[in-house]
N, C-alpha and C positions, 0 to 999 in steps of 0.2 A: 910521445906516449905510445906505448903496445896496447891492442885491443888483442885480448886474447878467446874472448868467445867465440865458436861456433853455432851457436844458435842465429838463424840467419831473417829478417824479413823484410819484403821488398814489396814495394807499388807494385800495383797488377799488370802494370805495363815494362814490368821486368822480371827477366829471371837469369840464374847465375851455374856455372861451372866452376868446380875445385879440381884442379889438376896439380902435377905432380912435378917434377924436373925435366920428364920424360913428355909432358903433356897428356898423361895416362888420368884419367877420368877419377876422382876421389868421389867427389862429392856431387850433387845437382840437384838444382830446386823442382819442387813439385812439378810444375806446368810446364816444362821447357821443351818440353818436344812437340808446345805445339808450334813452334820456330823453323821447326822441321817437317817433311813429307810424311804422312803414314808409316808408308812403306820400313823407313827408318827406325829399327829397333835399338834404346838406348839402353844399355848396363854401365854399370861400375867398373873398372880395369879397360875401356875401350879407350881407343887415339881419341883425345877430341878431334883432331885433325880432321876424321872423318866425319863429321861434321861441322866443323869451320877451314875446309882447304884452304879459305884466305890467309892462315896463319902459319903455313908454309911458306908463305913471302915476307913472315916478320921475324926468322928466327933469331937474327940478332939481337934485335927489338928484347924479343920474351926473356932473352938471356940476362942481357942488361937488369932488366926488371928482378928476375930471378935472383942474381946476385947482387943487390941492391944498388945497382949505380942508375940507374935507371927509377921513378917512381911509378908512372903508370903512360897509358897507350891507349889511343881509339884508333879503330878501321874507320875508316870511312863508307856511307851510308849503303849497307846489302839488302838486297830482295829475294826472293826467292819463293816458291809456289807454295804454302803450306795449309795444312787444315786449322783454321783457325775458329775459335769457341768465343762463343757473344753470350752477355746475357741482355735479353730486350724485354723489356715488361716482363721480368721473373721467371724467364722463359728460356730454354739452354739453346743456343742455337750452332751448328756445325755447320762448317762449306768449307770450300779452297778458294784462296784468293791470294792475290801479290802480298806479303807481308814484307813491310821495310822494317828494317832493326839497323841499329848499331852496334859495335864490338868495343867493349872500355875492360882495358886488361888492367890489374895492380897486382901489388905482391901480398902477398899474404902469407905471415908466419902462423905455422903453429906449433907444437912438440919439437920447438928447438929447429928445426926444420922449416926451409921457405918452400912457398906453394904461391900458384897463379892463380887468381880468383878471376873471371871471365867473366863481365855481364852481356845481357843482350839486351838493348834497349829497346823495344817496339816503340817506331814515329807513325807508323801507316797514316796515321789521323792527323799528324801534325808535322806534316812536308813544311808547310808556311814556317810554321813555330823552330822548326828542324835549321832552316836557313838563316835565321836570326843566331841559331845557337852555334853555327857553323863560322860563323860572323867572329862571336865571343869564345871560338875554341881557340882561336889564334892566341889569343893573348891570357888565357885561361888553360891549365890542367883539369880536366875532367875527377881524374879517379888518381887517387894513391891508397898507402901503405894500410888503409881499410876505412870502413865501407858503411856508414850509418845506413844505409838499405841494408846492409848485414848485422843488423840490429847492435853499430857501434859506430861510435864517433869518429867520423872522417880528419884526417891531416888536413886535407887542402880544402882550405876559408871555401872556395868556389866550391867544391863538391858540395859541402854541407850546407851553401847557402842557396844550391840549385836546389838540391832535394825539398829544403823547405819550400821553395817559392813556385815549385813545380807540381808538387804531388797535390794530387784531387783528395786524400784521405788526410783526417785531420792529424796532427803530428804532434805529442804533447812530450816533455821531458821534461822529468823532475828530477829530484834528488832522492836518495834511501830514505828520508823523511817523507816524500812525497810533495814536497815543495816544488813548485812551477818553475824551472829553467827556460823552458825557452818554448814557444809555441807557433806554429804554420799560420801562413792567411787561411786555407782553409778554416783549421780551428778556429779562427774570429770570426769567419763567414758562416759557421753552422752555428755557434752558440752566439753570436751577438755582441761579446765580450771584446774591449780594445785588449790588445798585446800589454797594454798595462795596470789592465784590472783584474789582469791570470797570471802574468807576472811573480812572484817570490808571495804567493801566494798557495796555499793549500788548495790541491786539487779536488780537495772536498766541496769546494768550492760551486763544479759544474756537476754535482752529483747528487739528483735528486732523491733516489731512494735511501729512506735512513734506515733498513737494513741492508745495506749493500755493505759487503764485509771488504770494504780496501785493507785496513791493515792486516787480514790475512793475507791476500791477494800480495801486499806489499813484503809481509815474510815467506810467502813462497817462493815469489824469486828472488830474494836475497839468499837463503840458504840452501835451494835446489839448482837454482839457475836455470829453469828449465822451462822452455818458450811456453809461452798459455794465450792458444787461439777460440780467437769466437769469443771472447767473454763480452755477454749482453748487458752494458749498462745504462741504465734509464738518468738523462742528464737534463740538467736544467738549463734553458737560455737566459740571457739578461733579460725579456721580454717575460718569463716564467713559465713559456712553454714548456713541453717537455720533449726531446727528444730519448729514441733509440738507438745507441750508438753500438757497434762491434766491434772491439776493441781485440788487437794481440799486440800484448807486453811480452816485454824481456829483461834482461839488466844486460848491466855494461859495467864489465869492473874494468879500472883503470891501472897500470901498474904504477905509473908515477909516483901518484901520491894514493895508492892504494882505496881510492873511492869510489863508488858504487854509483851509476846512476839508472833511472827506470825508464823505459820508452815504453809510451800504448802510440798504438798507428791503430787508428780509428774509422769506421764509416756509419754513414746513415744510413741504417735500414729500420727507420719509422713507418715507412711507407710499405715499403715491403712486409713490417710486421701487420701494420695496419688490415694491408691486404690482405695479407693470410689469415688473420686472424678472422676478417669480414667474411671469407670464402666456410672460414671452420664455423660459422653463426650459419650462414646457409644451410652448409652440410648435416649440421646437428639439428635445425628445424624440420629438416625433411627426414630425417630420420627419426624423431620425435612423431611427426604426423605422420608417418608411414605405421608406428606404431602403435597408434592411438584411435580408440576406438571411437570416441566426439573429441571435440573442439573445449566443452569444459573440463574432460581429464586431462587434458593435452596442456590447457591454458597458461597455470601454470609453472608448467616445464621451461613451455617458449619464453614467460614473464624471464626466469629466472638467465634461461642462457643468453640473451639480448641483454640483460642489464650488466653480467658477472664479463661478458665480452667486451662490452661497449662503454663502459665507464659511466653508466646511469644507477641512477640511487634507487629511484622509486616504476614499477611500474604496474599498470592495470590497465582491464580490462571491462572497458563497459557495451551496456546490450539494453534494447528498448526496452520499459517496464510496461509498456501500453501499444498496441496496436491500431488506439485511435490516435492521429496525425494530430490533428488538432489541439489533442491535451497531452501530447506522448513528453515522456519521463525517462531521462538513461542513469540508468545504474550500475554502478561498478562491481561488476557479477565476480572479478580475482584481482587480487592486489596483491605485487610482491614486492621485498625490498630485503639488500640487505645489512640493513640495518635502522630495527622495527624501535627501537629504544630514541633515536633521532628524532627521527620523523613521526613518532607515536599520534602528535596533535593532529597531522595533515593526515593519519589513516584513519584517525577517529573521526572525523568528519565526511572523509571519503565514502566510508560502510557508513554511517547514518543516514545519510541525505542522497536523497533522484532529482535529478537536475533536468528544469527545460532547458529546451534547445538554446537559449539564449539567457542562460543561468551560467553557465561553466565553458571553458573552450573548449572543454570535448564537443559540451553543444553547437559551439559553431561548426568541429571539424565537422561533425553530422550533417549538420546543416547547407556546409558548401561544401560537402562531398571533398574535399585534397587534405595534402600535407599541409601541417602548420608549425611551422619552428616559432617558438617564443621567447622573450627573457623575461624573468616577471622582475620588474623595475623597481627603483627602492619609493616612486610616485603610486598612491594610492590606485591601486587596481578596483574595477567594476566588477573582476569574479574574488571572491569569499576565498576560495582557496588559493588562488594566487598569491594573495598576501600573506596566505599563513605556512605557502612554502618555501615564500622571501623569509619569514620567520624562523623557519628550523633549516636554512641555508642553501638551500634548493637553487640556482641561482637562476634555473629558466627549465625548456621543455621542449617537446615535440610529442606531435600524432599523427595519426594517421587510418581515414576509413577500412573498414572490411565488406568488399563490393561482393553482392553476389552478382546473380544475373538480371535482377531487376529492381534491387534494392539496396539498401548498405546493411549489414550481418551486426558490424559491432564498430565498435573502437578500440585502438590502442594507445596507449599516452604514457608517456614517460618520462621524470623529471630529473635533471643532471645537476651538480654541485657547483664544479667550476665554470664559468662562462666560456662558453664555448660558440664560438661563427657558424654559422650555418655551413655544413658540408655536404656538397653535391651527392660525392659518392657514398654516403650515409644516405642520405634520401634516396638514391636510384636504389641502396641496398633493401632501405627499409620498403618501399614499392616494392619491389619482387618479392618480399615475405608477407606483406599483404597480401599480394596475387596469389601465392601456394597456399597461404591461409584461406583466402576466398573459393580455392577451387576444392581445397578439401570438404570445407563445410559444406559446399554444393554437394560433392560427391556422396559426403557419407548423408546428404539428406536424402538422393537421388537412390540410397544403397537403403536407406531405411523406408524409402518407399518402396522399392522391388521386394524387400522382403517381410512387408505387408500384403505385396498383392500376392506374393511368392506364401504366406500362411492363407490367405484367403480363401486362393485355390486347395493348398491342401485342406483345408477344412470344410470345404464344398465337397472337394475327391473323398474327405471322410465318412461326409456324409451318404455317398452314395457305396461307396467300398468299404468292407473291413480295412483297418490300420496293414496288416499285413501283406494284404494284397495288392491298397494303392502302393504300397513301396517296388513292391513285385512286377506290377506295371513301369511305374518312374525307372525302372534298372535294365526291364527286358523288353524289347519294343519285338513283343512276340504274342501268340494268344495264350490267356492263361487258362488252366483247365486243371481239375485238380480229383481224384477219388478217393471218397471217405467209406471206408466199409460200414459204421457206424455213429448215427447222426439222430437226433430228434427234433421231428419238425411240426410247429405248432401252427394252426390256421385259426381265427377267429372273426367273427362276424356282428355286427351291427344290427339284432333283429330287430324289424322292417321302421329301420332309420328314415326314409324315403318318408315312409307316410306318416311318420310322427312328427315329421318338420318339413314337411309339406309344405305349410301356409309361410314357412317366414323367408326373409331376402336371403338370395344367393353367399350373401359377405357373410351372415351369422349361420349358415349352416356351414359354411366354410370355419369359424370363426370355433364352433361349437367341437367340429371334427378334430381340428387344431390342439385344444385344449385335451382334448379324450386318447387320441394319438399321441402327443406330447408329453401324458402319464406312460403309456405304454412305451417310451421309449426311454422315459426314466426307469422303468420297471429291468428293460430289457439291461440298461448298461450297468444299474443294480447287481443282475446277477453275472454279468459276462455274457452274454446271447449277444447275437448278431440279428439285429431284424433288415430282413429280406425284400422288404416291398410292401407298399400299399395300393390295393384295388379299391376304389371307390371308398366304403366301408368297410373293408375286409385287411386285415394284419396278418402278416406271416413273419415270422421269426424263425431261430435255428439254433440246437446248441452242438457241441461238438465239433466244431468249423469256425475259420479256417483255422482257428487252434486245436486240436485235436486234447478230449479230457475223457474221460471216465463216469463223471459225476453229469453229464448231459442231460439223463433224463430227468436226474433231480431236478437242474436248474430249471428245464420248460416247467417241471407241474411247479414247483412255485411261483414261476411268473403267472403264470393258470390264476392259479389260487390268487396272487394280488390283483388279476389283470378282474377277476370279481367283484373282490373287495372295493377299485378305482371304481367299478361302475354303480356299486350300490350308493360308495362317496358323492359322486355325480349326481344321481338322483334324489338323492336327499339335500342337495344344496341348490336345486332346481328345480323338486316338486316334479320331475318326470320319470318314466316309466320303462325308462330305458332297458332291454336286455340285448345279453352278450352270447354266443357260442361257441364254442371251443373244442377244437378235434386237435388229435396228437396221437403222432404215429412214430417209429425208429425203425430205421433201417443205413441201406446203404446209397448210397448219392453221388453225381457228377455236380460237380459246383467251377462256377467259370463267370467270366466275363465275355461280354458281349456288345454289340457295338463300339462305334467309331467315333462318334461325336457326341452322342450323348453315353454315356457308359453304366452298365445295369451289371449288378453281378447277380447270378441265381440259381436255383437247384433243378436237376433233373431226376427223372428217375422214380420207378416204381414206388419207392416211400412216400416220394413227395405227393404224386396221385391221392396216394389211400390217406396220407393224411389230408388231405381236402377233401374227403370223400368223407371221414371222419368229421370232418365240422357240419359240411352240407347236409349232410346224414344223422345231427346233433339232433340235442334239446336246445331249446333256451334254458339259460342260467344253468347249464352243468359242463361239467368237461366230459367230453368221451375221448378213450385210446383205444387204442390196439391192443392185442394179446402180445405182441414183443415187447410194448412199454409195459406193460402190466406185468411182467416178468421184472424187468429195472425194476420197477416201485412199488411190488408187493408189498416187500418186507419192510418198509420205513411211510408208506402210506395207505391210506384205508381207500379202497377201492371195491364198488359194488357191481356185481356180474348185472351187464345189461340184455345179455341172452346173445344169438344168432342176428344181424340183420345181412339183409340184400346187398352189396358195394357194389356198382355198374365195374364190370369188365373183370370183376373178382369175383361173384358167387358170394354165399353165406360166409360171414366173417363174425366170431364172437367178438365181444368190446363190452366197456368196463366204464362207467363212471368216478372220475378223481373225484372224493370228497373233501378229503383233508390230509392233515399228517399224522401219524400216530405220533400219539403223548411221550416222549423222551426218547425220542424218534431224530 
């Protein structure tokens, strides 16, 4: 029989040259240079010569072959210094080191035309295995007229019986039906399967996903012909596990009798997907909690990518309901699943019911603090929902605490379908997403308390600075100092508070101030004023700073005005005899901060004098101002001339009495 395809695939521990009559380079497999030094740059149209000189001492040899008198040819075992690529735990690894190969030359026609196909066999690893086979070359041909590593059926019985009995990837041929021809030990050693229960059987057979499309797969390469690597199919063992297999098919049409057959050359990369897959549940959780502002928005997200990764049905999240030990209750604060129509009974009872600690195996996992892998048995269980997850098919579970720093945060629990062994590296994985779970929760509690003490302070800094100044402060680590050309500042006094409460204890004259001050500061944030300080009995406010307005002197005389009305309030709900005085001045002002540890902001400056000079210099129960305020508040308020008085360090000043506001005013 003639194999006439070109599509070529070989064991990892081989790769091949197509040369010409000339030995001039046609064709060559992916990886082969790494057989060779770096240095060594291979193209298409080169000697192979230059790189296999050994085969300047077979040219007879090649010729023979070439013109078919000849079937095929091995060099015997070469070394040579090359960089050679490993992969070791998933991991690509480079160095230079002795690499041993062999040299198995045949012929190979194509377009009418013969051609030398060249393999290179890497032994490095199997000198031992190499001598045994150096033993069986004597009486044995290696290679002829083509090449089931070149994804076609070898002439010689030994070639095609080494490949199978040699190669580490599993080896499956079927027919254009997809009927089983012939299969490797490998292949019985990953799937379970004797050689005669895969046999003239449908390859359907080790192939567990039922939408996996073989008979497309199967008319691709019949009518393209065209090699398809890497195809991922999920296969079933006799046992009913399931593997991950990697499969590149080809076909092989035959010209004899013009039939078709398929080859997949297979490996397992369950483990490796597993892997990766377990790596990509980490990555996604931390990026999850990196994103997430608590642990119940976050919840669950993580529910869902741990279940949709991991091949779990149901999961949740439970958290104390009580902070007393003794009667403490866990309840399942998020529950995910996907698929809520299943399992509908085991959620309903999930969300209804708080479980003691020794009610539910969350409650144990709480309890004794670890991992707990479970199966829930088809024998009556002592937790309630155990047996009603054996009912909607659940077949067992696992959890696992949420540790803070001195306590456990939560649980997580999660229930699986098909019965599954307990896996190490599931438990070390699920531990380390506890631990990133545990530290987050710490942190953002540790980040919700910083920015409690962090509001605290600002609301103490509030309370001694305007809003815009403590910010002014927080940004400039400088003194702050600020001039207002125009401001009004109001001073008021407690007439002779001292001797009216004289006789009572210290706490309720405290207590009384409290209450009186208290309105006046409602008053003050009423209209926008800034109050400035208290002395003893004495209030000062400010309008016009550190926000600069127009309307300033309004706002003082209406605080004025209510700051009367709170005390007449007062003394009518107390039966005492309370009076107030009130001075109010406008001008221009330095306003600033000052000290270091404790921080005061305040005004300076000639206005603020006269307007203290204006209250001291008052009535009880009337407001007096200045003749600059009285200017502001002619027009919108009734203001009675109080004549000339004396002001220390000013001489005769007229001033005015605030009465009220005028009527549509």
């Amino acid at each position: 029989m003639t194999l006439v395809s070109t599509k070529i695939i070989v064991p990892q521990h081989i790769e091949y040259f197509i040369v010409d009559r000339d030995l001039v380079i046609f064709e060559y497999s992916q990886a082969i240079s790494r057989f060779f030094s770096p240095e060594r740059r291979l193209s298409r149209g080169q000697d192979v010569r230059e790189f296999l000189p050994e085969l300047s001492n077979h040219e007879p040899i090649i010729n023979k072959i070439l013109e078919g008198e000849k079937k095929h040819f091995s060099v015997p075992k070469i070394n040579i210094c090359s960089q050679v690529d490993r992969f070791v735990s998933s991991v690509s690894l480079s160095s230079f080191s002795q690499l041993y190969f062999i040299i198995h030359l045949a012929h190979y026609p194509f377009n009418n035309d013969n051609y030398l196909i060249i393999f290179l066999e890497e032994i490095t690893t199997h000198s031992a295995w190499m001598q045994s086979w150096n033993d069986k070359f004597k009486e044995y041909s290696l290679l002829h007229d083509s090449s089931l590593l070149s994804n076609q059926l070898a002439q010689s019985i030994y070639f095609y019986e080494r490949v199978f009995a040699s190669m580490a990837e599993a080896l499956i041929i079927t027919s254009d039906t997809g009927v089983v021809q012939r299969v490797n030990q490998s292949t019985v050693n990953l799937l379970g399967y004797s050689q005669e229960e895969l046999v003239d059987r449908s390859i359907n057979k080790i192939i567990a996903d039922p939408n996996f499309l073989l008979s497309e797969i199967q008319q691709y390469l019949l009518t393209q012909g065209e090699l398809i690597k890497n195809l991922e199919v999920i296969c079933q063992t006799r046992q009913g596990l399931t593997k991950i297999i990697s499969f590149s098919c080809s076909r092989i049409k035959i010209e004899k009798n013009d039939n078709n057959k398929l080859i997949y050359l297979g490996r397992d990369i369950t483990n490796l997907k597993r892997y990766q897959q377990r790596q990509n549940v980490q990555s996604s959780i931390s990026k999850i909690l990196a994103n997430s502002q608590d642990f119940a928005k976050a919840g669950s997200k993580l529910l869902q990518i741990i279940c949709e990764n991991l091949d779990l049905v149901v999961g949740e999240i439970w958290i104390s309901s009580t902070k007393n030990t003794s009667q403490q209750k866990l309840k399942c604060e998020i529950v995910w699943t996907k698929n809520p129509f299943k399992v509908d009974k085991l959620i309903a009872i999930t969300k209804k019911n708080n479980y003691g600690l020794e009610e539910d195996i969350v409650g144990d996992i709480w309890l004794n603090n670890s991992f707990f892998w479970y199966e829930n048995s088809s024998r009556k269980s002592k937790y309630l929902r155990q047996n009603v997850a054996l009912e909607v098919g659940l077949s067992g579970g696992f959890g696992f605490p949420i540790q803070g720093e001195d306590r456990i945060l939560a649980v997580m629990n999660f229930f699986f379908q098909k019965e599954k062994k307990i896996d190490e590296d599931l438990v070390d994985l699920m531990l380390i997403i506890a631990n990133q779970i545990g530290q987050f929760i710490q942190r953002k509690k540790a980040e919700t308390a910083l920015r409690y003490q962090q509001e605290e302070s600002e609301n103490l800094l509030l309370n001694i600075l305007p809003k815009m100044v403590a910010e002014q402060l927080k940004k400039q680590n400088r003194t702050i100092a600020d001039h207002f050309d125009s401001v009004t500042i109001l001073f008021a006094d407690l007439v002779n508070f001292t001797n009216l409460f004289a006789q009572l204890p210290p706490i309720e004259i405290v207590e009384i101030l409290n209450e009186i001050f208290s309105e006046f500061d409602r008053i003050s944030t009423k209209y926008g004023l800034e109050k400035i300080k208290i002395i003893g009995d004495a209030y000062m406010v400010v309008g016009g700073l550190p926000q600069q307005r127009d309307d300033h002197a309004e706002a003082i005389a209406e605080m004025a005005l209510d700051m009367q009305r709170a005390i007449a309030q007062f003394n009518s709900e107390t039966d005492k005899t309370l009076s107030i005085r009130i001075g109010i001045n406008t001008g221009a002002v330095v306003a600033g901060v000052i000290g270091t540890k404790k921080f005061s902001y305040d005004l300076w400056g000639d206005a603020v004098n006269i307007a203290y000079r204006m209250e001291s210099h008052g009535v009880p129960d009337r407001i007096q101002v200045t003749a600059s305020t009285y200017e502001l508040l002619k027009d919108k308020y009734i203001l009675q001339p109080r004549g000339d008085i004396d002001v220390k360090g000013k001489g005769r000043m007229p001033t005015y009495f605030l009465v009220g506001r005028v009527k549509g005013c």
